[in-house]
C-alpha positions in Angstrom: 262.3 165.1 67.8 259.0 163.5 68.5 257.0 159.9 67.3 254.2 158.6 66.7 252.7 155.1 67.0 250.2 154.2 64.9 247.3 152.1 66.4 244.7 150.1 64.7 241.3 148.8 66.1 241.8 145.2 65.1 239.0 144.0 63.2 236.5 141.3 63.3 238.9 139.0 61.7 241.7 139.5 63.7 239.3 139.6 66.8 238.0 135.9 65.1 241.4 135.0 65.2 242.9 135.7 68.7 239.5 133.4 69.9 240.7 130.9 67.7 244.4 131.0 69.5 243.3 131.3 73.2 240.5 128.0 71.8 243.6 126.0 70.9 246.0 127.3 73.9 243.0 125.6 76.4 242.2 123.0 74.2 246.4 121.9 74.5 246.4 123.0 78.6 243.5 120.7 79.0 245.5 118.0 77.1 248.8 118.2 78.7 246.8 118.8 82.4 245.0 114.6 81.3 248.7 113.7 80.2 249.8 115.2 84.0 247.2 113.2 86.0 248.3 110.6 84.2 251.7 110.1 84.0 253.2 112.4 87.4 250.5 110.2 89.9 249.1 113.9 90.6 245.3 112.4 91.8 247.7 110.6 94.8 246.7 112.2 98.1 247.1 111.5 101.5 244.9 109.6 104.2 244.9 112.4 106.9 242.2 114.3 105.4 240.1 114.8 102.5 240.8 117.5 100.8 237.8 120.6 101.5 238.1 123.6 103.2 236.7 123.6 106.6 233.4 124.2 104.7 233.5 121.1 102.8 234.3 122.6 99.7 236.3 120.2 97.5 239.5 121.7 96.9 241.2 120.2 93.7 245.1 119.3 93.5 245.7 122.1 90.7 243.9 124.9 89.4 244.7 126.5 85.8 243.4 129.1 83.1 241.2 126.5 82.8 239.0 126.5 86.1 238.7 130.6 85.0 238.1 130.5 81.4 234.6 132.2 81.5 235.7 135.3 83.3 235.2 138.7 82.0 238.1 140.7 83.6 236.7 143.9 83.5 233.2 142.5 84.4 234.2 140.2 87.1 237.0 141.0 88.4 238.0 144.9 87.3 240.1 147.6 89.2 239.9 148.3 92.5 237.7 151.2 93.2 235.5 150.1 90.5 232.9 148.3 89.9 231.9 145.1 90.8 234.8 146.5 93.5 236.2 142.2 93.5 239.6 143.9 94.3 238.1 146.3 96.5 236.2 149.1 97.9 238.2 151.7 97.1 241.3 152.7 94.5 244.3 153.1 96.7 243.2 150.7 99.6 246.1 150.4 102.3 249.1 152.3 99.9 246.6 155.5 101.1 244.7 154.1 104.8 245.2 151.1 106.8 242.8 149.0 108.1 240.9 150.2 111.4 242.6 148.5 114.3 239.9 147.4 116.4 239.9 145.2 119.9 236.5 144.1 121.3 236.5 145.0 124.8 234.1 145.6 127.7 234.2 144.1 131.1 232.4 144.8 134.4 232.1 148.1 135.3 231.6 151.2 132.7 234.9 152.7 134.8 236.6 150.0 134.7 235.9 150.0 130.3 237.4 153.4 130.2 240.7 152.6 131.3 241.1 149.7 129.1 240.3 152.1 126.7 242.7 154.5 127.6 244.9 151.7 128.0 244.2 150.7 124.2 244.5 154.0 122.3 247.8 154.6 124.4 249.4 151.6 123.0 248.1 152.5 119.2 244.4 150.8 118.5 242.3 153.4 116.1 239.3 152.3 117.4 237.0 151.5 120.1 234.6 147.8 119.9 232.5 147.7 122.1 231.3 144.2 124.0 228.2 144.6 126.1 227.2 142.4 128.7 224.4 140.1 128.2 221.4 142.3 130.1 222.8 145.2 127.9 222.2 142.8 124.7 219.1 141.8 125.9 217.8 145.2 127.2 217.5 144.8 130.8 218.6 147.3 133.7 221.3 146.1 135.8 219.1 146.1 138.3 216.6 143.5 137.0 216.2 140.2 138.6 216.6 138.8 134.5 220.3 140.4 134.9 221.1 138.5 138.5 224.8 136.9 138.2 225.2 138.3 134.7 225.9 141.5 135.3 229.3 143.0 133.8 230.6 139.0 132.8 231.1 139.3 128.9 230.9 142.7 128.3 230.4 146.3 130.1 227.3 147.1 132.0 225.5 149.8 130.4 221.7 150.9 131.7 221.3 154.9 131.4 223.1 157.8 129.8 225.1 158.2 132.8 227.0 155.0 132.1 227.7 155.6 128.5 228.8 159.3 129.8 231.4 157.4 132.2 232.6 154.6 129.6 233.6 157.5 127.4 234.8 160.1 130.0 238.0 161.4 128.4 237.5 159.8 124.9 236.6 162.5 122.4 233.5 161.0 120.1 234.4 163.7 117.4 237.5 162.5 116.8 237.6 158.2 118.3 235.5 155.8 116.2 233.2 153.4 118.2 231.8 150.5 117.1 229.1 148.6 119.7 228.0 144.7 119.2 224.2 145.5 119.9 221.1 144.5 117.9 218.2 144.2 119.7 217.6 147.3 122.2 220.7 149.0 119.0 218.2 152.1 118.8 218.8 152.9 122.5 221.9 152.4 122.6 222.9 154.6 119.5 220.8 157.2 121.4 223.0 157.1 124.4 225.9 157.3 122.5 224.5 160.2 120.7 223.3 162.2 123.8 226.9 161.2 125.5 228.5 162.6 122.5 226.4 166.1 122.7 227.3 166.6 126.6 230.6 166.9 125.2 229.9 169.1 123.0 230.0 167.1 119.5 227.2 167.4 117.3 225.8 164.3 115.8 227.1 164.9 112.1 230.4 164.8 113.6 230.5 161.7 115.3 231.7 158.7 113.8 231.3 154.3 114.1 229.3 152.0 113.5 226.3 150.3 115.3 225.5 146.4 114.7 221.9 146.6 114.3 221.2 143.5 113.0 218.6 141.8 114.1 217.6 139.1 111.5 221.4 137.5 111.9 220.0 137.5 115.9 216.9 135.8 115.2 218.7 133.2 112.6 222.1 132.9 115.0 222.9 134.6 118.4 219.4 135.2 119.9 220.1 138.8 121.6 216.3 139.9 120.4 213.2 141.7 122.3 210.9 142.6 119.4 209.3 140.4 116.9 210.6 140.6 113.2 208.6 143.3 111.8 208.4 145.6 114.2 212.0 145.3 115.1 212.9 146.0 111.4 210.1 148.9 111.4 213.1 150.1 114.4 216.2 149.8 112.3 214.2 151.7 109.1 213.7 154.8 111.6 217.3 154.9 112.5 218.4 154.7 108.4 215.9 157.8 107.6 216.6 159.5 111.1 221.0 159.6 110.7 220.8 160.3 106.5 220.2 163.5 107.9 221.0 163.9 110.9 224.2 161.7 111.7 225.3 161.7 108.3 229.0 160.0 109.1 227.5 157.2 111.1 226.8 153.3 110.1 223.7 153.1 111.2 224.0 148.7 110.6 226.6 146.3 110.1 225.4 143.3 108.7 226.9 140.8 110.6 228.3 137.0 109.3 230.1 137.1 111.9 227.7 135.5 114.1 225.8 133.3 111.7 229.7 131.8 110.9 230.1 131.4 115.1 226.9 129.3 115.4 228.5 126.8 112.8 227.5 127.8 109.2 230.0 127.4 106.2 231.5 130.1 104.7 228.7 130.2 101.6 226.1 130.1 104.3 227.3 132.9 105.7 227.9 134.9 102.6 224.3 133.9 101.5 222.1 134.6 104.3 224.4 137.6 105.0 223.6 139.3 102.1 220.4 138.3 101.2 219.8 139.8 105.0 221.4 142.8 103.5 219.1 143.1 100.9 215.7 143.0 103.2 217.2 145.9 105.3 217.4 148.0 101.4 214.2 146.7 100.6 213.1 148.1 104.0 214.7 150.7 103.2 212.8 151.6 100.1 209.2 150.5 100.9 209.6 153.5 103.9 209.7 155.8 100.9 213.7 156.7 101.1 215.9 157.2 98.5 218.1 154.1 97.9 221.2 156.3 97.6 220.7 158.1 100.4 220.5 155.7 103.1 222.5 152.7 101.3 226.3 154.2 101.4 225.5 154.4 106.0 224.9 150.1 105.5 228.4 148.2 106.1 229.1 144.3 106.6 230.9 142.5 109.2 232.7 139.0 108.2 234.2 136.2 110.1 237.4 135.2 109.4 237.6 131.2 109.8 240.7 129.0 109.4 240.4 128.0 105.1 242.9 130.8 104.5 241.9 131.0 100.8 237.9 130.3 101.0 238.1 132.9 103.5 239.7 135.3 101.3 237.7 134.4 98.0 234.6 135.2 100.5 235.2 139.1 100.9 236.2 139.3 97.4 232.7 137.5 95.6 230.9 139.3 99.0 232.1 142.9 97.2 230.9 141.6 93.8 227.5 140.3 94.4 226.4 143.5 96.5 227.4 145.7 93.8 225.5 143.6 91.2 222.0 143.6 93.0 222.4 147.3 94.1 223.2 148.8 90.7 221.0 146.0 88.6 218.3 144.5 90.9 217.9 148.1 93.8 218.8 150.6 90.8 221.5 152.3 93.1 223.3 155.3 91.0 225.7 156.2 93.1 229.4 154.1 93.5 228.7 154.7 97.3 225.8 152.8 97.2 227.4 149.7 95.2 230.8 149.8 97.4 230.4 147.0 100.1 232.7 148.4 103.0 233.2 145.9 106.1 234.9 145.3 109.4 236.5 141.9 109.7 237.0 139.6 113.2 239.4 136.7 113.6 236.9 133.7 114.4 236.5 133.3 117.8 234.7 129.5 117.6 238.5 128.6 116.6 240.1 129.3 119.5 240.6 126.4 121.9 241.2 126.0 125.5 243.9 123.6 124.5 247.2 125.4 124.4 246.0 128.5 124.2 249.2 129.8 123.0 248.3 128.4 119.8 245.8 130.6 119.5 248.2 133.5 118.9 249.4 131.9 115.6 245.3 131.2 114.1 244.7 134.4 114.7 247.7 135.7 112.5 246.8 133.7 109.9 242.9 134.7 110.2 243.8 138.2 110.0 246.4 138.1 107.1 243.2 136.7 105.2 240.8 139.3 106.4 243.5 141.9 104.9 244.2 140.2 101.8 240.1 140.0 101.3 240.4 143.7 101.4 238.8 144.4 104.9 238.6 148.4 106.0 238.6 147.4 109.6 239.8 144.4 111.8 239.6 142.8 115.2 241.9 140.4 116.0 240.8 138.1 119.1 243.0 137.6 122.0 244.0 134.4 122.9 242.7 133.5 126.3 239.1 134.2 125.0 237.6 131.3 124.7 238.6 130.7 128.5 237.7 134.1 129.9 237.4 138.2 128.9 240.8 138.9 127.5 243.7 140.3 130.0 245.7 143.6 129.0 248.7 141.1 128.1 246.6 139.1 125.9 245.0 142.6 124.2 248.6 143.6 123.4 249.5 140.2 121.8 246.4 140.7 119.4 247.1 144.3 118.4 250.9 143.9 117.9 250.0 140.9 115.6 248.0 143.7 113.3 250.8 145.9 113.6 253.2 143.5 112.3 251.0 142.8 109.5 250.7 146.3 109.0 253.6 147.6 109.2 256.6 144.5 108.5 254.8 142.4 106.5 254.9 144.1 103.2 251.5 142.9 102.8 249.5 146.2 102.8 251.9 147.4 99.9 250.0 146.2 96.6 246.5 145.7 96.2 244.1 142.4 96.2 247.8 140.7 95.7 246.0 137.6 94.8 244.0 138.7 92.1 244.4 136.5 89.1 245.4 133.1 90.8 243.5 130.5 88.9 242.7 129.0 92.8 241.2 132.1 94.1 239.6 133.5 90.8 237.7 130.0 91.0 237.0 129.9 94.2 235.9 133.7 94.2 232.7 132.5 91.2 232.2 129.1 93.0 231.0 130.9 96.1 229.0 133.9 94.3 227.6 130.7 91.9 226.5 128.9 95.5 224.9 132.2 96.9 222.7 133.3 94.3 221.3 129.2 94.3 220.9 130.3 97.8 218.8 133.8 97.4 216.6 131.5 95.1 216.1 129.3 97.9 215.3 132.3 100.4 212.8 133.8 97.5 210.7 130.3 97.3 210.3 130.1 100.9 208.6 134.2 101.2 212.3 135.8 101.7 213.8 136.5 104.9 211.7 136.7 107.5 209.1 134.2 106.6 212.5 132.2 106.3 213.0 132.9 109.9 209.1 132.6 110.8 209.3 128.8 109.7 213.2 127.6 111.6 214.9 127.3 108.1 217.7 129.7 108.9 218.1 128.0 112.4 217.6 124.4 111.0 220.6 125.1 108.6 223.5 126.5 110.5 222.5 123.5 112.7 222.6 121.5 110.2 226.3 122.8 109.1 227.4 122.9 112.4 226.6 119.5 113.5 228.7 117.9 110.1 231.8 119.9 111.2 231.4 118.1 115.1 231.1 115.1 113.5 234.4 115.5 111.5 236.0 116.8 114.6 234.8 114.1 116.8 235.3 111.2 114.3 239.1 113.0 113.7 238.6 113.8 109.8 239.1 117.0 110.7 242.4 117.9 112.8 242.5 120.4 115.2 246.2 120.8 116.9 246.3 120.6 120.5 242.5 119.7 120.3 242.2 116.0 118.5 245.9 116.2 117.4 249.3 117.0 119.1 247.6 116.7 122.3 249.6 117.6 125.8 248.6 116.6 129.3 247.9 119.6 132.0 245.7 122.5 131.5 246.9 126.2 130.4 248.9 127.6 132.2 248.2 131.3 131.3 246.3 133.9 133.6 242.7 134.8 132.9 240.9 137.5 134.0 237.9 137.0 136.6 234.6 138.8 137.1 233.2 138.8 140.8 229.8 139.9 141.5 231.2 143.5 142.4 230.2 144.8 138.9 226.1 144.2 140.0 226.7 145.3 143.3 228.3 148.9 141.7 225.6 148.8 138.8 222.7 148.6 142.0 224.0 151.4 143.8 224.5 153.5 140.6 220.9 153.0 139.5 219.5 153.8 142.9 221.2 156.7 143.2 220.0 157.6 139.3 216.9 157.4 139.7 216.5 159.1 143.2 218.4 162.1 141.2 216.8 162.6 138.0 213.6 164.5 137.2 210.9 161.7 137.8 208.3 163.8 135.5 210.3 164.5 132.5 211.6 160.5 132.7 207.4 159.6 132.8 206.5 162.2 130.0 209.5 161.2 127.7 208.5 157.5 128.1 205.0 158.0 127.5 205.8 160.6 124.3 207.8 157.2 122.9 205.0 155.2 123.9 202.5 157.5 121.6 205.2 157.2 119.0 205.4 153.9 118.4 201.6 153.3 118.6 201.5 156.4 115.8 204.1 154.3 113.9 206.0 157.7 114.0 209.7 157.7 113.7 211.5 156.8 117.0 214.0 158.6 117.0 213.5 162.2 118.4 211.4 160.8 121.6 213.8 158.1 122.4 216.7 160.7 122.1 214.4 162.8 124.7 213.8 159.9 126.7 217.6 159.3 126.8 218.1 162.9 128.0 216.3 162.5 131.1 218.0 159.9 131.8 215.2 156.8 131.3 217.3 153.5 131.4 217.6 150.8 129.0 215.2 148.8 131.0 212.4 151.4 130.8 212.6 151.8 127.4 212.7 148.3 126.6 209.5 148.0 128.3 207.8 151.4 126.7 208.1 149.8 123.7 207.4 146.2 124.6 204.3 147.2 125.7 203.5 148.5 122.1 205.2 146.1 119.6 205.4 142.5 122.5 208.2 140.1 122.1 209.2 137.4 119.9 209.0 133.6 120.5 211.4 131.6 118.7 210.0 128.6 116.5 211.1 125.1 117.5 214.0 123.8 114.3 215.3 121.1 114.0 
């Protein structure tokens, strides 16, 4: 025995009066909320602080149907999978794939890297982060005077092919994801990574990460540059239309927040700028003549995750829906790929304090039960001795058990964008996306990005942002425990780990012995066939790869093409 339902499409009266109903339904809500104020003492707050996020976003007592009246469900906030993807990237999220678990390590030697990598994939993380040192990120040899007493102290020394070969010795690259924190001399390092990857015998389609390759967030932010603005972003364009077709699997740039939120910007800030930074790289992108489809599914973004639980949250979510809005309507993407913004997430590391370090442990939970319930596809969870030192193996573990307990006993991975729908984070979520485009306005009147950058606004900014939140700390407005608040006498008592002058010593030998090995002609014809390149406005990529091959160093190539494109000065902001 069977049914049947009947349905109707109501019509234009009915439609007239369901509007009519949900008119009177917020018209009695906003009634009974005055009555509420009134009568309960709700406006009543405390003295100990004033109410923003750590942003200085007002945050009201109560939020209702109210604050999110003008939302489109399908439009703004949809299914996930779909577009504008404001519940995520993709359909079945974390009930299908967990989050990447990523540690950022490097330290001294390229040796002494590999077995804390070992070390890490033996105890569970699913991907490699690499942290360079600072010659690395600035594209010296170890070798060079610039690199004297720097040499291995925040990150790995890496100068040649042969290091990268050694920091990877035992890792398969087909089959281990590796992210590396490098923007200015990125090409060069992508190239050793590449070349490393096809002594062992894995061909570039097949290998998989993600480099940083940002370099406007470096010229606004964190300062790791060597070229000046147009050339350097002539640089990233040749690695897009080089890996669409030859390293097809690889993010060839994550456009990084992260660092514009470390030198002190708010959360809209870094959303803005972020994205807007986004959008030159497409516009770059598309002004070299490549299709945006092609090249636009390789770009990924890469968030802070502050303390404001909530803002931070609300941040990924209007982050996903503004991208997908300028690539399909402004960029006229056609692909979901190219609409989908996919990011890796890391656990602020400007939180941490030297202050009872132990506390640490607990922010970073917290940070990265936001940057899961934003929808992140990968995450880094900071260690917490690293604002005193380079993390220690017992501190590493601490930060990837605390992702595996979110993972896998927190019940939070089991439903998707679980917050979806709370009048709070639905407000919050179009507050931000309202602040950002006001922002991209801004950008646009000033000649976009990089005259932005040419004239200190970016820099002038985040200063700008970053000095209020000192002032609230220093003035106590804004409570930091164990900092200005629930202070304790003595200093942390916790072992750190130390850097001697070894890793230079090591690097010295290593180069000298390098270069008294390698073929001195093809290192001299490789460099010069770069040289040509660059001056032809060629593509880089097949000389530099070449270059790599016979083993050139970082340094030499830095200069090859320093002696092409110059380097940037910074303008004075203030």
């Amino acid at each position: 025995m069977s049914s049947v339902i009947d349905t109707e499409v109501p019509g234009s009266a009915d439609l007239e009066q369901e509007v009519e109903r949900r008119r009177r339904e917020l018209a009695e809500l906003e009634a009974k909320l005055a009555a509420w104020n009134e009568t309960t003492g709700a406006t009543a707050q405390r003295d100990d602080t004033d109410f923003t996020t750590v942003s200085g976003q007002p945050v009201r007592a109560l939020y209702t149907p109210l604050d999110t009246q003008g939302d489109d469900y399908i439009a703004d906030v949809g299914l996930p999978g779909e577009y504008p993807f404001t519940r995520g990237p993709y359909a079945t999220m974390y009930r299908t794939r967990l989050w990447t678990k990523r540690l950022f390590s490097g330290f001294a030697t390229a040796e002494e890297t590999n077995e804390r990598y070992k070390f890490l994939l033996a105890r569970g993380t699913t991907g490699l982060s690499v942290a360079f040192d600072f010659p690395t990120l600035m594209g010296y040899d170890s070798d060079d005077p610039m690199s004297e007493g720097e040499v291995g102290k925040c990150g790995v020394a890496i100068a040649s092919l042969a290091d990268m070969e050694t920091l990877f010795d035992g890792i398969p690259l087909d089959r281990v994801s590796v992210s590396m924190t490098i923007n200015g001399p990125a090409i060069m390092l992508y190239c050793f990574l590449l070349v490393a990857a096809e002594k062992q015998g894995v061909p570039f389609e097949k290998v998989t990460g993600t480099i940083q390759n940002d370099i406007l967030k470096e010229y606004q932010a964190q300062h790791a540059w060597i070229y000046p603005p147009k050339p350097a972003l002539k640089i990233i364009t040749d690695v897009f239309e080089w890996s669409s077709a030859h390293a097809p699997k690889f993010n060839t740039i994550s456009i990084s927040g992260y660092h514009i939120r470390e030198a002190g910007s708010t959360a809209v800030e870094e959303l803005a700028f972020t994205l807007k930074n986004g959008f030159t790289y497409v516009e770059e992108g598309m002004a070299r003549g490549l299709d945006v489809d092609e090249f636009a599914p390789r770009l990924s973004f890469f968030w802070d995750v502050h303390n404001d639980f909530f803002e931070e949250i609300a941040k990924f979510r209007a982050g996903r829906r503004i991208w997908a809005r300028h690539m399909r309507e402004i960029y006229g993407a056609k692909r979901p790929e190219s609409w989908r913004l996919r990011t890796h997430a890391q656990t602020a590391g400007v939180t941490l304090t030297a202050q009872q370090p132990h506390n640490n442990i607990v922010r970073v939970a917290y940070q990265g039960l936001a940057a899961v319930l934003g929808g992140t596809q990968s995450l880094h969870t900071n260690a917490m001795d690293e604002t005193l030192a380079l993390p220690t193996e017992h501190a590493v573990r601490i930060a990837l058990r605390t992702q595996q307990i979110l993972a896998f006993e927190t019940g939070v991975p089991n439903t998707i964008d679980p917050l979806a729908g709370s009048y709070f984070v639905e407000s919050m979520t179009d507050e931000l996306e309202r602040q950002a485009e006001e922002m991209f306005a801004e950008i646009d009147d000033l000649g976009g990005v990089v005259a932005g950058i040419e004239s200190g606004y970016f820099q002038a900014r985040i200063a700008r942002s970053a000095r209020r939140f000192q002032d609230e700390v220093e003035a106590n407005s804004r409570l930091i425990v164990g900092l200005n608040s629930f202070q304790e006498e003595g200093e942390a008592d916790i072992e750190i780990l130390k850097i001697d002058e070894s890793a230079g010593e090591s690097q010295g030998r290593r180069l000298a012995a390098l270069r008294q090995t390698r073929d001195a002609d093809a290192v001299e014809r490789t460099l010069a066939a770069l040289t040509e390149a660059a001056r032809a406005d060629e593509n880089l990529m097949p000389p530099m790869l070449d270059a790599v091959r016979s083993y050139a160093t970082l340094g030499e190539i830095r200069s090859a093409l320093e002696s092409v494109y110059g380097r940037f000065q910074e303008p004075v902001a203030f």
